[in-house]
C-alpha positions in Angstrom: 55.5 11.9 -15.7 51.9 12.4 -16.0 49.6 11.4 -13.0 47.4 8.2 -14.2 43.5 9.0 -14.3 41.6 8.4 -11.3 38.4 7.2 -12.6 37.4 4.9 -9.6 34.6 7.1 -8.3 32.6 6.8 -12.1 33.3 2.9 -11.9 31.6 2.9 -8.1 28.9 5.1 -9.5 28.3 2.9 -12.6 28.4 -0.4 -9.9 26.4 0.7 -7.2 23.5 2.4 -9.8 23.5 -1.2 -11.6 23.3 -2.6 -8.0 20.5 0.2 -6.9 18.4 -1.2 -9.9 18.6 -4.9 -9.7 18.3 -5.1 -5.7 14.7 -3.0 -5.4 13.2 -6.0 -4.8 15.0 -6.6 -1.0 11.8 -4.1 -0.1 13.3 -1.0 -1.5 15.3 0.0 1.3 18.8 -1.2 -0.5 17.8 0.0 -3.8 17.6 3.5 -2.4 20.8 3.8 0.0 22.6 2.5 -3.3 21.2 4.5 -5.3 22.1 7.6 -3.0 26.1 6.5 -2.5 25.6 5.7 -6.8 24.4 9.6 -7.2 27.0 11.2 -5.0 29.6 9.3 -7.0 28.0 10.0 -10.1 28.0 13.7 -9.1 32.0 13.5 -7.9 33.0 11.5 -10.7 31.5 13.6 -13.2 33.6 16.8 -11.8 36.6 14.7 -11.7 36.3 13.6 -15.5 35.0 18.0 -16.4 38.8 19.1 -14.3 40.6 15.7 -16.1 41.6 14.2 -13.6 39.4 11.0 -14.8 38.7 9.4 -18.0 35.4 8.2 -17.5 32.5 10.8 -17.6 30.6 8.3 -19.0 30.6 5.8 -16.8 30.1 8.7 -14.6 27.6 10.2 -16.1 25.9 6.6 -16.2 25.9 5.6 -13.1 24.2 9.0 -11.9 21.3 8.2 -13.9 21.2 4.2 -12.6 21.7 6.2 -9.2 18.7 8.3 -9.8 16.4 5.1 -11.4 17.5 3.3 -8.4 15.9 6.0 -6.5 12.8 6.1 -8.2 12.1 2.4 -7.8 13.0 2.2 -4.3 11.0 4.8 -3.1 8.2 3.4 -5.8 8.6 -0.6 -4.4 8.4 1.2 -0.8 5.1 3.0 -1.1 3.8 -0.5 -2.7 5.1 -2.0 0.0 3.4 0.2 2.9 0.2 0.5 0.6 -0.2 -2.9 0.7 0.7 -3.3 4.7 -1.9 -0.4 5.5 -4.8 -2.1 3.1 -4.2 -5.6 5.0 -4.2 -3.5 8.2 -7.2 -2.3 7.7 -9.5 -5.2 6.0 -12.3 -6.0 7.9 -11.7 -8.8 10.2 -15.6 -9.2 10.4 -15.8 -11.2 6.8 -14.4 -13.7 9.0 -17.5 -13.9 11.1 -20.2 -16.3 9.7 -23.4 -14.3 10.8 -21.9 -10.8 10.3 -24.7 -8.9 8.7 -28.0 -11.7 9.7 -29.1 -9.2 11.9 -30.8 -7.5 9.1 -32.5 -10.2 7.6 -33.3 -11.8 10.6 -35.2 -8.7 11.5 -36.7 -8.6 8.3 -38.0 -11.6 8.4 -39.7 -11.5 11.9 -41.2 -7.9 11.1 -42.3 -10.3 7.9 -44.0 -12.5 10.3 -46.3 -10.8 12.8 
């Protein structure tokens, strides 16, 4: 009798590369461990369904490329993410003083005077 196909590590791939897309959002960080574990299942998967011991290379093959997407926008939704942090970081908290710059004209205007 004839072993049955193991195709569960395609199916995980597939899963976690939908899940590695949809969850960039929870600051990028889940999007790219899932879209790691999606790849290296992809990857096994893929060799499984090449020696036939699986059925699925495309689901395989599918969730790979979710994996690798999943990737992309994680890392992509991190850099936002610190870009943003670093240009908050590093707005002048001056704008919040109300005579920030009036040394200028006040000069100006007592040079104007004499």
């Amino acid at each position: 009798m004839p072993m049955a196909p193991q195709n569960g590590m395609g199916t995980a791939a597939m899963v976690l590369g939908i899940l590695s897309i949809c969850l960039f959002c929870l600051y990028g960080v889940v999007s790219l461990v899932l879209g790691i574990l999606a790849v290296v299942f992809g990857v096994k998967g893929r060799r499984r369904a090449e020696r036939g011991e699986a059925t699925n290379h495309g689901q395989a093959q599918a969730g790979l490329i979710m994996g690798v997407i999943g990737i992309i926008v994680g890392v992509a939704m991190i850099v936002l993410l610190l870009v943003i942090g670093i240009s908050a970081f590093n707005e002048d908290s001056s704008n919040s003083d109300p005579y920030y710059g009036s040394a200028h004209s006040l000069s100006a205007t007592v040079a104007s005077e004499r």
